[in-house]
N, C-alpha and C positions, 0 to 999 in steps of 0.2 A: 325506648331506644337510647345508646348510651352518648351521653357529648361529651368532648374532648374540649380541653383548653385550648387555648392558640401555642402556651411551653409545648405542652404534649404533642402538638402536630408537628411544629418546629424540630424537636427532637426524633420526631419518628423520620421526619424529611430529609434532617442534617447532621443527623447522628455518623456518620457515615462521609462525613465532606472532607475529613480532615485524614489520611492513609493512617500515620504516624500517630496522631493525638488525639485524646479522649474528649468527646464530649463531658464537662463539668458541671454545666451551671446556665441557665437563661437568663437574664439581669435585664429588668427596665431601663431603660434612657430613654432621655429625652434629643433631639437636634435641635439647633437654632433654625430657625425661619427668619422671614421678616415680610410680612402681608404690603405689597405696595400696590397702588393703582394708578397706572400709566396714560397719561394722554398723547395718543401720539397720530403723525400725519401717515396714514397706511392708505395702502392702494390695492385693489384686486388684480389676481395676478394676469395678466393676458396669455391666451394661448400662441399669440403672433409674435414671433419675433421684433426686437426693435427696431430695426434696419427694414425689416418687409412693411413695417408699418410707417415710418417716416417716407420712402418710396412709394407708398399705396395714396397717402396724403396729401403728397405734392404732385401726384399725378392728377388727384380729385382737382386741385387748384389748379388745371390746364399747362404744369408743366411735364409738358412733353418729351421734352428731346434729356438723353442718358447724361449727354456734359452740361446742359444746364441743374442738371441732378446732383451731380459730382461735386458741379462748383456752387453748390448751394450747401450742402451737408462739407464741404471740406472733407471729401474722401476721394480716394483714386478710382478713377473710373473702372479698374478691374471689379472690383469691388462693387461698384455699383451693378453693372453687369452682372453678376454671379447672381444678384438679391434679383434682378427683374428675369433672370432664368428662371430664379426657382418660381416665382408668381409667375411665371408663364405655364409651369406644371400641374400648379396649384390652380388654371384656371381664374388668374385674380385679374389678369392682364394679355391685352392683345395688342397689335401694329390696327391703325388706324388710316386714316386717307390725310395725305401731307398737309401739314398746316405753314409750311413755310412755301411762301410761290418762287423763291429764289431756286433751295437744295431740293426742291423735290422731295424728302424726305420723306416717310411715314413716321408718323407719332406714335405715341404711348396711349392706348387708353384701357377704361378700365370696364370690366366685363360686369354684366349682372352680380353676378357672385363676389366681385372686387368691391362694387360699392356698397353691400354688404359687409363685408368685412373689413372696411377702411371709416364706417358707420359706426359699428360694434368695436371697435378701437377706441375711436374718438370721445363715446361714452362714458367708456373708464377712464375716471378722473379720480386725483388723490381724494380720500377724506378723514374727517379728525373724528378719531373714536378713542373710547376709555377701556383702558383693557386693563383685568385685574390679574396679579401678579403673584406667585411665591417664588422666593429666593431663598434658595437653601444655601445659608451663611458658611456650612463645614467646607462647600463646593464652590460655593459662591457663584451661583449660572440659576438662570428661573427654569423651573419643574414642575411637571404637571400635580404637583401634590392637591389633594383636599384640601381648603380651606377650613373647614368643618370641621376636623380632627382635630385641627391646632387647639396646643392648649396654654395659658398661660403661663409663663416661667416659674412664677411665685407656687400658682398649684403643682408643680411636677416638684420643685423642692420638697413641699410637705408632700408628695406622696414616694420621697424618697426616691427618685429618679435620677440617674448618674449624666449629671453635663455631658455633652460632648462640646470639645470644643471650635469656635468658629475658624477661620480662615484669614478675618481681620474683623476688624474694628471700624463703627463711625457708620456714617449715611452712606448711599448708594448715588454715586455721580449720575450725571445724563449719560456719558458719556459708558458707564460700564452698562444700563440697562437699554441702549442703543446697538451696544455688541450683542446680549444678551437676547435681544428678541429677533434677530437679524439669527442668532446660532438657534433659537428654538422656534422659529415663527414655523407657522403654519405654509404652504404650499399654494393656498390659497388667495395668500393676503400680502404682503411687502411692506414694510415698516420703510418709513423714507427719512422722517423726523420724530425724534421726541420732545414734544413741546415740555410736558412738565411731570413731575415725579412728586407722588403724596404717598406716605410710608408712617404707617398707625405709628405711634410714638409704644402701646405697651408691646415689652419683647414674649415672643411667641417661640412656645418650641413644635415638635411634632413627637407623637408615642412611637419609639422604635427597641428594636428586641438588640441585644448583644448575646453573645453564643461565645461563650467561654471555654477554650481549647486549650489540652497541656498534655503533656506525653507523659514515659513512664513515670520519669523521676521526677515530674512537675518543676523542672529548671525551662522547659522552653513552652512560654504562655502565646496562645493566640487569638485576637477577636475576630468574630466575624460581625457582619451590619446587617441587620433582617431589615429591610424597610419595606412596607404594604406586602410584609409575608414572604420576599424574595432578597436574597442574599446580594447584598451590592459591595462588588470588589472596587468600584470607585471611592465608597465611603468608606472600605478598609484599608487600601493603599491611603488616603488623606488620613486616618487616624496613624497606620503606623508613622505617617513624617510628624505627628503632633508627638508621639511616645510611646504610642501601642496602650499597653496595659502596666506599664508602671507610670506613667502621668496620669492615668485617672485615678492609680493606687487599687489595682486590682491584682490581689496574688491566690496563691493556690496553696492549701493545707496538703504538705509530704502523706502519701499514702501509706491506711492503717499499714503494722509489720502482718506477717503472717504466725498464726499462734504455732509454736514448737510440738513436738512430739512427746509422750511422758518419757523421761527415763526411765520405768520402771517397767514400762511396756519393751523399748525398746534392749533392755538387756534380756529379755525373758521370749523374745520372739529370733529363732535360728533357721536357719535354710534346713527344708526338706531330705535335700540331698548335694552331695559334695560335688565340686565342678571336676571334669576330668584330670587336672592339673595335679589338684590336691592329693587324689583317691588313684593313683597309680593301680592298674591290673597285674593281676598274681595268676592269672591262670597259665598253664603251658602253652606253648608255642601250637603243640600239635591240638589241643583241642578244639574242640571248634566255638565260635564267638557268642557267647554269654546275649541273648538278646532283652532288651532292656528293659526295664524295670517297671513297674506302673505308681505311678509318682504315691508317695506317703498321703495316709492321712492324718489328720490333725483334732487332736482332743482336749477338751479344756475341762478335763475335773475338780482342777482344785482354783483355780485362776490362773495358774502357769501350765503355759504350753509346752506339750512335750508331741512328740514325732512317734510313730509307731509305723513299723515297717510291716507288709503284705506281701506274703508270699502269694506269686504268680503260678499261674496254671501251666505256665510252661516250664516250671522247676519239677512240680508233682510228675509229671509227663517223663521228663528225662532220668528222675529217681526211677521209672517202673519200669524204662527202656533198658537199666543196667542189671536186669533180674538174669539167671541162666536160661536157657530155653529147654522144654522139659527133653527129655532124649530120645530117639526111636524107638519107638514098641514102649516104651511108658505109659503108664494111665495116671491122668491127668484126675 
């Protein structure tokens, strides 16, 4: 069975990506990484809202009545209202038998299924876990990359791999890989703090393909970013603001010329037959119209070409039409 490279599938996939310009060329590069491992205060996500759940809780602690609600959380009582509607719908909450002997009121309480739920709240609590990390330095945001693939920076020089380059310079603040897990975290989980940031000191890159594009006259060069086999216009919009392809110093060889004709062929080969323009008609007016000709053929006896005209079947025809016709009472 035949295998193909990972250039060869590239090319067969993205040969074609670019309208205008020719696939040239596949080229190794390497990207910056940087392997860090995060300690940070994360929390699993709740399915309840935070408002139904601070509501649900202070109802468990015997408060009852919507304005001592209101004036405990510092919100406006519509507000509060709206949140014990919907746990009314929700089945989390019901009216009770009045606890004040003064208002007569009915209270808040909470149903089978509330104390359930204001239970399964209260459980999830933050905790401090180590989550391991790649930062892709061109992008500067953490990526779900392999760890595994990375390869040392020193190995991708000796294996002749073309830098791309980073974004910036220096360590990674609390403060950017707090945005950074907060823009990729998971659904499940909440990032609330990062206690601390350890980040391998040797520099790592990642193996990625570049796809080198140029149109006819190879004046207009373009890369593309293959990373894990799929073309990312995020990492070719950040290379063009770095320089595209004359900052990494990648250019394109002017295409072969195309080879000439011999002159000696081309003074020795002549048209079959003359264009109307040229070859004016001579026959009279009254005759009737010459039908046309069956194109020459073409013989090569001696190495030069010469034309040789054929007489058509429908000249012999009109020669034997112009005969006398025998006369009456003649013997043929």
């Amino acid at each position: 069975m035949p295998t193909f490279s990972p250039n060869s599938l590239l090319a067969a996939r993205f040969r074609n990506a670019r309208p205008v310009h020719e696939l040239i060329t596949i080229i190794d590069a390497a990207l910056p990484v940087a392997l860090l491992t995060a300690e940070v205060l994360a929390q699993d996500s709740k399915r309840l809202p935070l408002m139904n759940e601070f509501v649900l809780r202070l109802v468990d602690h015997n408060m009852t009545s919507v304005n001592r609600i209101s004036g405990t959380l510092g919100l406006p009582k519509t507000m509060v209202d709206q949140t014990v509607a919907s746990l009314f719908r929700t089945d989390d909450l019901m009216w009770g038998p009045p606890t004040d002997d003064e208002t007569r009121t009915p209270g808040l309480r909470l149903t089978a299924k509330g104390r359930i739920t204001a239970r399964e709240a209260a459980d999830i609590v933050p905790v401090r876990v180590s989550q391991p990390l790649v930062l892709d330095q061109m992008l500067w945001k953490a990526v779900p990359y392999d760890r595994r693939i990375t390869l040392q920076r020193g190995q991708a020089e000796e294996d002749g791999m073309i830098m791309l380059p980073a974004a910036r310079s220096g360590r990674v603040d609390d403060g950017d890989i707090t945005a950074l897990l907060r823009e990729n975290g998971t659904t499940d989980r909440e990032v609330l703090q990062v206690k601390s940031i350890h980040q391998t000191k040797a520099r790592r890159v990642l193996p990625v393909k570049l796809l080198v594009y140029a149109d006819q006259d190879r004046a207009d060069i373009q890369l593309g970013v293959a990373v894990d086999g799929e073309l990312s216009q995020t990492h070719e919009l950040a290379l063009i603001g770095h320089g595209g392809a004359q900052a990494l110093g990648i250019t394109v060889a002017p295409p072969p010329e195309r080879p000439a004709l011999d002159p000696e062929l081309e003074r020795t080969v002549s048209p079959c037959r003359r264009s109307p323009s040229t070859a004016p008609s001579r026959q009279p007016r009254s005759s009737p119209p010459r039908p046309p000709s069956r194109p020459c053929r073409q013989t090569k006896p001696t190495g030069r070409w010469r034309t040789r005209s054929v007489p058509s079947a429908s000249s012999s025809t009109r020669r034997s039409s112009t005969r006398p016709s025998p006369m009456p009472g003649a013997v043929s």
